[in-house]
DRENBALUM-370197 format. One record per residue: residue number from 1; residue in three letters; chain; x, y, z of N, C-alpha, C, O, CB in turn. Coordinates in pm, whole numbers, plus 50000, padded with zeros to 5 digits. Glycine has a CB too. Example, Ala and Ser with C-alpha at 12.3 -4.5 7.8 and 13.67 -1.06 7.14 Angstrom:
2
R    k    r  c  n.east  n.north   n.up  ca.east  ca.north  ca.up  c.east  c.north   c.up  o.east  o.north   o.up  cb.east  cb.north  cb.up
R    1  ALA  A   51319    49431  50780    51230     49550  50780   51320    49670  50780   51424    49668  50846    51131     49553  50905
R    2  SER  A   51285    49775  50708    51367     49894  50714   51290    50003  50787   51341    50114  50804    51408     49940  50572
***
This chain:
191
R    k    r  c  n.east  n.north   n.up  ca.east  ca.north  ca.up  c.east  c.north   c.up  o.east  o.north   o.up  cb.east  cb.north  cb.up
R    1  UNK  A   68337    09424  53105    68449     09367  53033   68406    09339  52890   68298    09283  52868    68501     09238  53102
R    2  UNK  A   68490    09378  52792    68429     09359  52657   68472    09192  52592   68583    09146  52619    68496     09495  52553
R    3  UNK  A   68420    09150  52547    68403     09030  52509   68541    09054  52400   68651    09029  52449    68239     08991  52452
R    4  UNK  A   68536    09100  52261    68596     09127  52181   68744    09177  52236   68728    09209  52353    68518     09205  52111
R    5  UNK  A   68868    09194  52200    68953     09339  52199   69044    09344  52070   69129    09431  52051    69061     09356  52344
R    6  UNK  A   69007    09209  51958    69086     09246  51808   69231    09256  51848   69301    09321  51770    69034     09407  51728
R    7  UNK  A   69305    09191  51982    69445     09178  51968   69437    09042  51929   69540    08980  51956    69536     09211  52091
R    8  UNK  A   69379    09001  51894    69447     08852  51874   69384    08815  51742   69360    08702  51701    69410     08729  52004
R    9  UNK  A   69360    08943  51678    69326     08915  51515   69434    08843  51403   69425    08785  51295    69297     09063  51452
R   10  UNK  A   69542    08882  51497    69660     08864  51400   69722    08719  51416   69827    08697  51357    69777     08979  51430
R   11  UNK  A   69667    08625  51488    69747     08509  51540   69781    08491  51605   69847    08389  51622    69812     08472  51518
R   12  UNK  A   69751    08631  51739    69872     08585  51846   69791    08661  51979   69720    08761  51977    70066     08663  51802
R   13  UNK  A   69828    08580  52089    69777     08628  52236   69846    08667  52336   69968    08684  52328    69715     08546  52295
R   14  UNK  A   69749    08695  52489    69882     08737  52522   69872    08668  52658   69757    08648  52698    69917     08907  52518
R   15  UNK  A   69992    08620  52752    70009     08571  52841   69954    08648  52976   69927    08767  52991    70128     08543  52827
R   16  UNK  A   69948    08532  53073    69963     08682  53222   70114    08731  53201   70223    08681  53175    69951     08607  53444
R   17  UNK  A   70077    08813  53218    70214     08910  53248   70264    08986  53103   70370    09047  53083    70360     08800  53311
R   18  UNK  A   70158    08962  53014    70172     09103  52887   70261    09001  52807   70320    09089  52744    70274     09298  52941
R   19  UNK  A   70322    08875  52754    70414     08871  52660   70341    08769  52564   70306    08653  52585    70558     08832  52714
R   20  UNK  A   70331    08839  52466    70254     08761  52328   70328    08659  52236   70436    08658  52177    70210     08874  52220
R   21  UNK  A   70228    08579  52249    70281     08444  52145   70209    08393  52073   70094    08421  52106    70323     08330  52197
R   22  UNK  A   70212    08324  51978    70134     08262  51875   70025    08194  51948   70029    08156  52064    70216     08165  51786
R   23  UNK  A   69912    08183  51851    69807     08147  51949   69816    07934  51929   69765    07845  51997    69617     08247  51883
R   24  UNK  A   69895    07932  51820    69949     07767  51784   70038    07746  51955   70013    07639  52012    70101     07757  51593
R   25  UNK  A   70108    07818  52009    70188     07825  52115   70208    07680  52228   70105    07659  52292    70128     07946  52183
R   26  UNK  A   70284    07617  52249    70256     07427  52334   70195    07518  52477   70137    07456  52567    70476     07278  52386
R   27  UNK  A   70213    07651  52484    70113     07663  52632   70001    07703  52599   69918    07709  52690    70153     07765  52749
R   28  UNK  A   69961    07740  52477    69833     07806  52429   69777    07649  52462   69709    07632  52563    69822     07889  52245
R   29  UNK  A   69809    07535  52371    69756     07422  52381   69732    07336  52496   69649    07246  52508    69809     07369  52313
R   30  UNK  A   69833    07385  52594    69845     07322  52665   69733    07338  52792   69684    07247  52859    69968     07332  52677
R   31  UNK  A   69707    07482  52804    69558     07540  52886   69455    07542  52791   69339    07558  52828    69562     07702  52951
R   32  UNK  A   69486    07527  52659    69336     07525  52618   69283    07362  52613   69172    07314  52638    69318     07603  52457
R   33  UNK  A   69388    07310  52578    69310     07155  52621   69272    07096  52764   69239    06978  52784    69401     07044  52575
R   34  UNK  A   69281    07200  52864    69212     07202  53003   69100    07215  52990   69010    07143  53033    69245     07292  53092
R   35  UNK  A   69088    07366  52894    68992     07431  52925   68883    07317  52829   68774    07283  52874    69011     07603  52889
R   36  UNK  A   68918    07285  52737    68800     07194  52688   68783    07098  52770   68667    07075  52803    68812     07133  52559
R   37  UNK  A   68886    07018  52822    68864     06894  52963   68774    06984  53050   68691    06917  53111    69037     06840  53074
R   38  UNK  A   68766    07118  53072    68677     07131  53226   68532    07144  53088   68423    07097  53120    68728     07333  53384
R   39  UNK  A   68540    07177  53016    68390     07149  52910   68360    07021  52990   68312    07003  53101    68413     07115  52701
R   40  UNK  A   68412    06927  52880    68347     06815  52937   68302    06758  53039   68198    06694  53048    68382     06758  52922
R   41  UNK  A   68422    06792  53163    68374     06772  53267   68261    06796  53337   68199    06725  53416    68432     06798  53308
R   42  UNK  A   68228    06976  53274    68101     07012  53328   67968    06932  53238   67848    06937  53264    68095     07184  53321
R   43  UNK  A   68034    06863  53132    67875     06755  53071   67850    06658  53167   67742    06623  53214    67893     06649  52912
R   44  UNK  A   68005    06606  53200    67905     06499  53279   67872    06527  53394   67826    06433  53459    67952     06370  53298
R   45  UNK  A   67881    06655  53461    67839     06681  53606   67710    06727  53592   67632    06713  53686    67925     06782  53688
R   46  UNK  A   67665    06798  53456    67538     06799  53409   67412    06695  53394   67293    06721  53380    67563     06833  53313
R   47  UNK  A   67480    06571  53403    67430     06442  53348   67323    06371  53505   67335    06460  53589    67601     06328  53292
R   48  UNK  A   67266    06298  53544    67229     06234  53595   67270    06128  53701   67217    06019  53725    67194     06220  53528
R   49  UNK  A   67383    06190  53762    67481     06111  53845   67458    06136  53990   67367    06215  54011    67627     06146  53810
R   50  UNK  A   67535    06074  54126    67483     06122  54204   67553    06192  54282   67676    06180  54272    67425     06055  54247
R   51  UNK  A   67503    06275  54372    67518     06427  54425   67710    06443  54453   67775    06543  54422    67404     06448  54607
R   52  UNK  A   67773    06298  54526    67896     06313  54578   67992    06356  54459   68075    06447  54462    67937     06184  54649
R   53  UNK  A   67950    06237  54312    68007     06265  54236   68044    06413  54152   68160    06453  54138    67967     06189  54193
R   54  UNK  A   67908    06495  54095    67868     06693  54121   67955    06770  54203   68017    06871  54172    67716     06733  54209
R   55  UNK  A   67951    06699  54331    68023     06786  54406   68190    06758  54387   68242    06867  54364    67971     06770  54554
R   56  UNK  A   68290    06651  54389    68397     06596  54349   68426    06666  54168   68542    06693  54137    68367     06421  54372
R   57  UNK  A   68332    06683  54083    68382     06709  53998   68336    06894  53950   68352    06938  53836    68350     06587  53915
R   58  UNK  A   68283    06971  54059    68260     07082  54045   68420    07137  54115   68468    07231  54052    68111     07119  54110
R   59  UNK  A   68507    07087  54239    68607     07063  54265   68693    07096  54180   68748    07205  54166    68610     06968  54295
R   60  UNK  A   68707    06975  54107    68746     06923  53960   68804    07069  53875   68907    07111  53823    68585     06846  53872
R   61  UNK  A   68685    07105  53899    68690     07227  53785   68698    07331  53809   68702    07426  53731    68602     07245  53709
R   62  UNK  A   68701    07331  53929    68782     07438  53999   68923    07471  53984   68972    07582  53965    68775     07417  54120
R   63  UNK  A   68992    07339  53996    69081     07350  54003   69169    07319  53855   69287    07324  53821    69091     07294  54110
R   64  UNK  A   69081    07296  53813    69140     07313  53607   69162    07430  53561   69234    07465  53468    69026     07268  53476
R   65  UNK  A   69075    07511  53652    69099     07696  53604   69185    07733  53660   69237    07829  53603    68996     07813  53633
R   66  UNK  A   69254    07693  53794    69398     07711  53854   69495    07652  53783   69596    07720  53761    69414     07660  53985
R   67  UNK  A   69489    07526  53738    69611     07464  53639   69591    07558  53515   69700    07585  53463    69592     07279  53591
R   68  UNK  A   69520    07595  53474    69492     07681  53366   69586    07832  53387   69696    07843  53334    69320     07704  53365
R   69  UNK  A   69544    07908  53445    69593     07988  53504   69738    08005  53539   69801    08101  53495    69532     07984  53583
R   70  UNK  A   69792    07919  53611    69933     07854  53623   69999    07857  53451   70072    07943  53404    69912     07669  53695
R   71  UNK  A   69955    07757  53395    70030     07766  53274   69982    07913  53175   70055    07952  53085    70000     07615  53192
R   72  UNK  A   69910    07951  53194    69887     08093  53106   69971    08193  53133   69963    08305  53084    69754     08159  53123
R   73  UNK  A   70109    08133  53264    70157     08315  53314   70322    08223  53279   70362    08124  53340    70105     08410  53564
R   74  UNK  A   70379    08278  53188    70503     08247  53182   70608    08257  53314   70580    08358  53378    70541     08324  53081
R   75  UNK  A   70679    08209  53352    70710     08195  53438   70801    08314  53536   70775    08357  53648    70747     08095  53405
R   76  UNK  A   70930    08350  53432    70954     08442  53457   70882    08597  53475   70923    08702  53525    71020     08424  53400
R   77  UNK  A   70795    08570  53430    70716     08692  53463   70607    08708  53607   70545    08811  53635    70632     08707  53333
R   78  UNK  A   70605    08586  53681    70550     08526  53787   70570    08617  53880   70493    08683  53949    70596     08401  53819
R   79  UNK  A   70757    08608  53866    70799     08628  54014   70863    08771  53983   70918    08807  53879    70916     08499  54088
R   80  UNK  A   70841    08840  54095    70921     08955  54093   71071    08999  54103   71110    08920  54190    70878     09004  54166
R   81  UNK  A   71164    09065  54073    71303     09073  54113   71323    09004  54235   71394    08904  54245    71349     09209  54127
R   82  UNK  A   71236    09075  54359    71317     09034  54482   71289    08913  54586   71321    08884  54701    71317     09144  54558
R   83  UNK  A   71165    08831  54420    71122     08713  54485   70982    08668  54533   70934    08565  54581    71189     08711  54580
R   84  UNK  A   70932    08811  54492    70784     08819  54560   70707    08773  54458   70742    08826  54353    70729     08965  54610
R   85  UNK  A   70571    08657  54438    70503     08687  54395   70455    08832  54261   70408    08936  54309    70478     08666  54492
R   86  UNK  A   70468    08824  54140    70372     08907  54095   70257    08914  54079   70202    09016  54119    70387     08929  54027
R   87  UNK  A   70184    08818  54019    70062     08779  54023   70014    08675  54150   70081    08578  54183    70046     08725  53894
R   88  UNK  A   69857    08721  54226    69839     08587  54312   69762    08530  54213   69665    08588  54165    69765     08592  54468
R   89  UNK  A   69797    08422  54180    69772     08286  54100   69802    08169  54233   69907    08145  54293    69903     08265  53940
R   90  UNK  A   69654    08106  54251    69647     07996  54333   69772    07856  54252   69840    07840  54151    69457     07953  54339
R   91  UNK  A   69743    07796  54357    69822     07642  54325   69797    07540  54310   69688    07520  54363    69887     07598  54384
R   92  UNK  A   69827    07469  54274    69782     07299  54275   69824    07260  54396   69946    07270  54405    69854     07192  54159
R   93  UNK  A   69769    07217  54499    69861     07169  54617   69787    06997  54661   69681    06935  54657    69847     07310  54772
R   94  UNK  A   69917    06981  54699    69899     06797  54712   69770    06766  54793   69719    06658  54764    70043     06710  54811
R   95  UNK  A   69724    06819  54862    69547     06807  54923   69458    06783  54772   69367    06700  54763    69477     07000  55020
R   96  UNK  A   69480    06828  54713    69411     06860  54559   69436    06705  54497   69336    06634  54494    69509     07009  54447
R   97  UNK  A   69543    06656  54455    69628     06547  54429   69585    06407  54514   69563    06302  54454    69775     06596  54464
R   98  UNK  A   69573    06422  54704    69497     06356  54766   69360    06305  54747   69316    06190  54748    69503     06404  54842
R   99  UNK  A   69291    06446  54726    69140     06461  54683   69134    06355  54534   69021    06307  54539    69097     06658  54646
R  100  UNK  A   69170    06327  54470    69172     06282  54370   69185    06106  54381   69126    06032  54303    69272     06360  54308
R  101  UNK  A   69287    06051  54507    69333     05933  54495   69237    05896  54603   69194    05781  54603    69489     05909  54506
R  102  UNK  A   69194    05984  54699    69069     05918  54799   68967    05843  54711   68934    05726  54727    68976     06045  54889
R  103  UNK  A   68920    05932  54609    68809     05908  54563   68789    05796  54469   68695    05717  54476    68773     06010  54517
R  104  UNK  A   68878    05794  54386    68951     05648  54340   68950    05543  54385   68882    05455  54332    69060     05641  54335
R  105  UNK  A   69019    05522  54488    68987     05442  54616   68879    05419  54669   68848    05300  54683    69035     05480  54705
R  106  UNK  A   68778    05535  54720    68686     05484  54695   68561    05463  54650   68447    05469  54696    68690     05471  54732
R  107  UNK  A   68620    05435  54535    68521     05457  54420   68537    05294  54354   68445    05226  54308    68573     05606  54299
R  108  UNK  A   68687    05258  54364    68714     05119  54334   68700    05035  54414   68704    04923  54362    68817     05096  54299
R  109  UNK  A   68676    05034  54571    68632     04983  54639   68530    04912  54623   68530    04804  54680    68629     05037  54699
R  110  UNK  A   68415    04948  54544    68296     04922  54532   68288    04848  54402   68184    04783  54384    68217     05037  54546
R  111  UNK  A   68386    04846  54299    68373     04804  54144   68417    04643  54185   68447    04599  54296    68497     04905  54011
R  112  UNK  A   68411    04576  54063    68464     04452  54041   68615    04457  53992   68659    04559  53939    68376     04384  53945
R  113  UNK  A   68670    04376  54005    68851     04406  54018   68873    04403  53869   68815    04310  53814    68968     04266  54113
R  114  UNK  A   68936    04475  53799    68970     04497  53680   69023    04363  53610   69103    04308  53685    69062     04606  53684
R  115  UNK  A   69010    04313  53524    69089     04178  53465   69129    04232  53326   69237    04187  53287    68984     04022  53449
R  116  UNK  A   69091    04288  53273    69111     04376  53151   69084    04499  53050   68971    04535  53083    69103     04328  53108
R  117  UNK  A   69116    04561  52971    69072     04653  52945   68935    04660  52920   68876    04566  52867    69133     04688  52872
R  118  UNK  A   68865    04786  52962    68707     04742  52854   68712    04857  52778   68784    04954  52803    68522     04728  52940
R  119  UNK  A   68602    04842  52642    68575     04965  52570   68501    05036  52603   68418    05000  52686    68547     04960  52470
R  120  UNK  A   68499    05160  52553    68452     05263  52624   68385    05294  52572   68399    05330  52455    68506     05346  52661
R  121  UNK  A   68220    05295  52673    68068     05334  52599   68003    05223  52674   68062    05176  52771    68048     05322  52404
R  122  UNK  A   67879    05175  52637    67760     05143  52694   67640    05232  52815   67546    05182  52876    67809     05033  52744
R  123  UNK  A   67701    05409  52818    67573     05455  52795   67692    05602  52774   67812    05628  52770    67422     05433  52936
R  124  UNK  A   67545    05670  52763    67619     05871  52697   67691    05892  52840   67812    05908  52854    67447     06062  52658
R  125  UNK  A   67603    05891  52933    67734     05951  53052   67858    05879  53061   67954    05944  53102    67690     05945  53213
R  126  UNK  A   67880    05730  53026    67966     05710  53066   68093    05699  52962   68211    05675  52984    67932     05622  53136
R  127  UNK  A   68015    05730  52829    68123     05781  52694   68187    05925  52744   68307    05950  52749    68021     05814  52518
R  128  UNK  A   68101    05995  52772    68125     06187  52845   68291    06154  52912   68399    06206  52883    67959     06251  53042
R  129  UNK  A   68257    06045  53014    68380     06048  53113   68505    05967  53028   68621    06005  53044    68336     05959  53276
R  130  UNK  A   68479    05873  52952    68591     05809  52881   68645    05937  52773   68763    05946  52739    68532     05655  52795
R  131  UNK  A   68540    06031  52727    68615     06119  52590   68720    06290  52730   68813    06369  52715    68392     06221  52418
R  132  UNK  A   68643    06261  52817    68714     06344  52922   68824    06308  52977   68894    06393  53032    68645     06366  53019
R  133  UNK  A   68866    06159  52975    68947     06109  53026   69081    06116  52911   69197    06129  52951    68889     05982  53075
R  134  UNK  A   69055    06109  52808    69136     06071  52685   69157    06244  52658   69265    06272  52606    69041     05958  52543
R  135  UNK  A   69073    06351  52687    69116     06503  52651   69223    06510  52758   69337    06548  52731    68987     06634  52667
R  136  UNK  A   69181    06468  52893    69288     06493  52986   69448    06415  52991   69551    06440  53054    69219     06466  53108
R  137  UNK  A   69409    06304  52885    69592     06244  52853   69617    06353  52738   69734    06390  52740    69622     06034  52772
R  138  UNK  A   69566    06394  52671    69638     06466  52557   69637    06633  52653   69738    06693  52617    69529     06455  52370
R  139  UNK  A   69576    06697  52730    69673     06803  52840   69775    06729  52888   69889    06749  52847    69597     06865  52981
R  140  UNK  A   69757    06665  52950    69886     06571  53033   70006    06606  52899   70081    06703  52895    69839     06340  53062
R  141  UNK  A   69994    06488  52792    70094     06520  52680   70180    06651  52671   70298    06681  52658    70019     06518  52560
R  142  UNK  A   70040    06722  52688    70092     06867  52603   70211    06955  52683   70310    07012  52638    69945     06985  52586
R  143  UNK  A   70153    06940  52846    70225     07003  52943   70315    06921  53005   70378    06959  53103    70148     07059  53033
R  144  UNK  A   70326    06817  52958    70442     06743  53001   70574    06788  52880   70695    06783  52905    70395     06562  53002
R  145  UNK  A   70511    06833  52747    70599     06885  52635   70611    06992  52631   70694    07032  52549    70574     06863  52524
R  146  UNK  A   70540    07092  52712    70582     07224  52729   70680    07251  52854   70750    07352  52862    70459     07305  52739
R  147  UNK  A   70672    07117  52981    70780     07095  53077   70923    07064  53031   71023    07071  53103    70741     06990  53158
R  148  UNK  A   70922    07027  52902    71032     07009  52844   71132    07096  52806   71255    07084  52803    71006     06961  52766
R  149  UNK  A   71031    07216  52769    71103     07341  52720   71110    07458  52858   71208    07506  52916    71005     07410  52575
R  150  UNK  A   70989    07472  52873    70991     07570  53009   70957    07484  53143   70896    07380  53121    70867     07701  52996
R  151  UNK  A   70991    07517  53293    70952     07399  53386   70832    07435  53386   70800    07530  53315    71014     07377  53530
R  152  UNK  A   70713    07350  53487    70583     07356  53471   70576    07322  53576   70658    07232  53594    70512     07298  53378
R  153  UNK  A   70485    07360  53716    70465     07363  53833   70431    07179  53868   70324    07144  53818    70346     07484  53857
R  154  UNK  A   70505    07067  53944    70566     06970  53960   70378    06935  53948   70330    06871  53854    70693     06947  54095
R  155  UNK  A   70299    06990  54058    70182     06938  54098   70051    06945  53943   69991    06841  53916    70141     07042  54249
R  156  UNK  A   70030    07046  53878    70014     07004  53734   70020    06912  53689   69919    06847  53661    70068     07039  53666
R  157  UNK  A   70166    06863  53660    70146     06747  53609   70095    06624  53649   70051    06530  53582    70226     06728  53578
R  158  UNK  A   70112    06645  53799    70046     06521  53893   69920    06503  53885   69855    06399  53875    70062     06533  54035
R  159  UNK  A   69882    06629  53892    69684     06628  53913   69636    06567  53795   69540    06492  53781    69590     06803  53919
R  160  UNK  A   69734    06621  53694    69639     06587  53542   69697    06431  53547   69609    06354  53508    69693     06701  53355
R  161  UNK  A   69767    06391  53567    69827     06222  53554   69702    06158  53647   69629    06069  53604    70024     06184  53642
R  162  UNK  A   69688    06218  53782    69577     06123  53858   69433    06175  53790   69347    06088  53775    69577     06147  54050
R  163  UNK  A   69417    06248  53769    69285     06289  53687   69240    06194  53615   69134    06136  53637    69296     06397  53596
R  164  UNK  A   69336    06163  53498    69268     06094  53412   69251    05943  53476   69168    05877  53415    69339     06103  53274
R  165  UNK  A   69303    05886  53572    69270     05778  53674   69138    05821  53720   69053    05732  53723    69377     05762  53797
R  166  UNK  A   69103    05941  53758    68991     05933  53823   68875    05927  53777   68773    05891  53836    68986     06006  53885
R  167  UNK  A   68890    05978  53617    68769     05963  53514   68787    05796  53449   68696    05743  53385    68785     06101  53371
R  168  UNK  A   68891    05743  53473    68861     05658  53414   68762    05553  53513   68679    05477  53462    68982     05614  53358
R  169  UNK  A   68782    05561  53647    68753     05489  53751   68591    05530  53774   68488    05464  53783    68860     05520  53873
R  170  UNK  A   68620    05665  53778    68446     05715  53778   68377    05649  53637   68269    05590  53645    68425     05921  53767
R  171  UNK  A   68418    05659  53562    68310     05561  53422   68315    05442  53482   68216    05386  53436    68376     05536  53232
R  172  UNK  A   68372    05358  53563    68363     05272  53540   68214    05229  53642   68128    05142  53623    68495     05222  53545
R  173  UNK  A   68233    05351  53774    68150     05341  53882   68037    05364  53821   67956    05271  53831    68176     05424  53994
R  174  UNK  A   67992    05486  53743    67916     05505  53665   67840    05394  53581   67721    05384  53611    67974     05579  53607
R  175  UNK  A   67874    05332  53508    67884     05202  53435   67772    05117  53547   67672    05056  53510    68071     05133  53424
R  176  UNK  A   67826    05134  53709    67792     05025  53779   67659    05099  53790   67558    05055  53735    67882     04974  53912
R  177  UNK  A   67658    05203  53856    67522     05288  53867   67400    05324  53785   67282    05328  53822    67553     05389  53884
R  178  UNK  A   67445    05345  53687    67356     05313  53554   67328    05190  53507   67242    05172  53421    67407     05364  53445
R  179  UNK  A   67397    05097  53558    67370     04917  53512   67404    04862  53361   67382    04758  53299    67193     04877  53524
R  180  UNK  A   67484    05013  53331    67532     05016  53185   67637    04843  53158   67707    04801  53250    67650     05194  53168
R  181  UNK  A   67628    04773  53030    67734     04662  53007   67852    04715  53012   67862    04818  52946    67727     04590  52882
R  182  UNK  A   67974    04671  53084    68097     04713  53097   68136    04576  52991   68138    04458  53023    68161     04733  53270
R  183  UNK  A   68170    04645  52839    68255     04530  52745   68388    04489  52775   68463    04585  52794    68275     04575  52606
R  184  UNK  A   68440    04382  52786    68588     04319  52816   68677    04332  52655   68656    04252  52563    68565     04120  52876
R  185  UNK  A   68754    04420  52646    68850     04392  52558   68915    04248  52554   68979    04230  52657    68944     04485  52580
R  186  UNK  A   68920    04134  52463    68992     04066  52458   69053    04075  52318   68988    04096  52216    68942     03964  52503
R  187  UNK  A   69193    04057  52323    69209     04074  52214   69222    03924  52115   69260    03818  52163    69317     04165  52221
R  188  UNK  A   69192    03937  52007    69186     03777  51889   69312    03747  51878   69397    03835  51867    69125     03789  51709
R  189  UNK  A   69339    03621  51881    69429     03570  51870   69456    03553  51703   69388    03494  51618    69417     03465  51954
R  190  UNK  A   69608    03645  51689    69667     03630  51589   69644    03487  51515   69621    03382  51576    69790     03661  51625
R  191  UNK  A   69654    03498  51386    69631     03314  51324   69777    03307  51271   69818    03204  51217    69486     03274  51161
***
């Protein structure tokens, strides 16, 4: 497969299913800010964490290249006249969505009960998961604004909505595991 092919010299790419659009495009943005969320993701699975977590977020990123995928094929071009499938392009399916709120659960099980916001940082892995968490609200954004114009497969948007719950929850577990300071946002009282 050649790396290069100079169609997209001109500004513009092309979808599954052959139909070219600007590469500025709200679905161009909308899978490419996945595709940088599964970046990150793979930093912090790179990082020093332990094995359940690697395995939960290799998952993860599995299934970012299916939401990816999903939004890269315009829709109408999906399905065939008589209904069939054109492309097999996997799915987001609510097991996926499950997988996500188990782990949450219990993952918060084990934390101290939230009383307020904290800031985000007190060590590199657990900045990785807060700047992963904040790429995955701005996909969320994007494909919730490209649902606006074209529909967008219901479970997409779900996964990426509990996602960023799950990175936020994993920094926090993280936080506990590393023995990193979890800072309390309070905010100053106006004078």
């Amino acid at each position: 497969m050649k790396i290069y092919t100079k169609t997209g010299d001109k500004g513009t790419t092309s979808l599954f299913g052959g139909t070219r659009v600007p590469k500025h495009h709200i679905r161009i943005e909308s899978y490419g800010t996945i595709d940088e969320l599964n970046a990150y993701i793979g930093l912090i699975r790179d990082q020093n964490i332990d094995d359940k977590s690697k395995d939960v977020l290799i998952q993860i990123q599995d299934r970012l290249f299916t939401a990816g995928a999903i939004l890269a094929t315009e829709p109408k071009k999906a399905i065939l006249k008589n209904g069939k499938e054109r492309l097999n392009i996997p799915k987001i399916e609510e097991k996926d969505i499950s997988l996500l709120e188990e782990e949450i659960d219990r993952m918060n099980d084990t934390l101290p009960p939230l009383t307020n916001f904290v800031l985000p940082g007190g060590h590199t892995t657990v900045s990785f998961c807060h700047i992963a968490r904040c790429v995955c609200r701005r996909a969320e954004r994007q494909t919730s604004f490209l649902h606006e114009n074209e529909p967008v497969e219901e479970h997409v948007l779900i996964y990426l909505n509990r996602l960023s719950d799950y990175l936020f929850v994993l920094a926090r577990k993280l936080s506990k595991d590393l023995h990193a300071e979890e800072i309390k946002w309070l905010p100053k009282k106006a004078k």
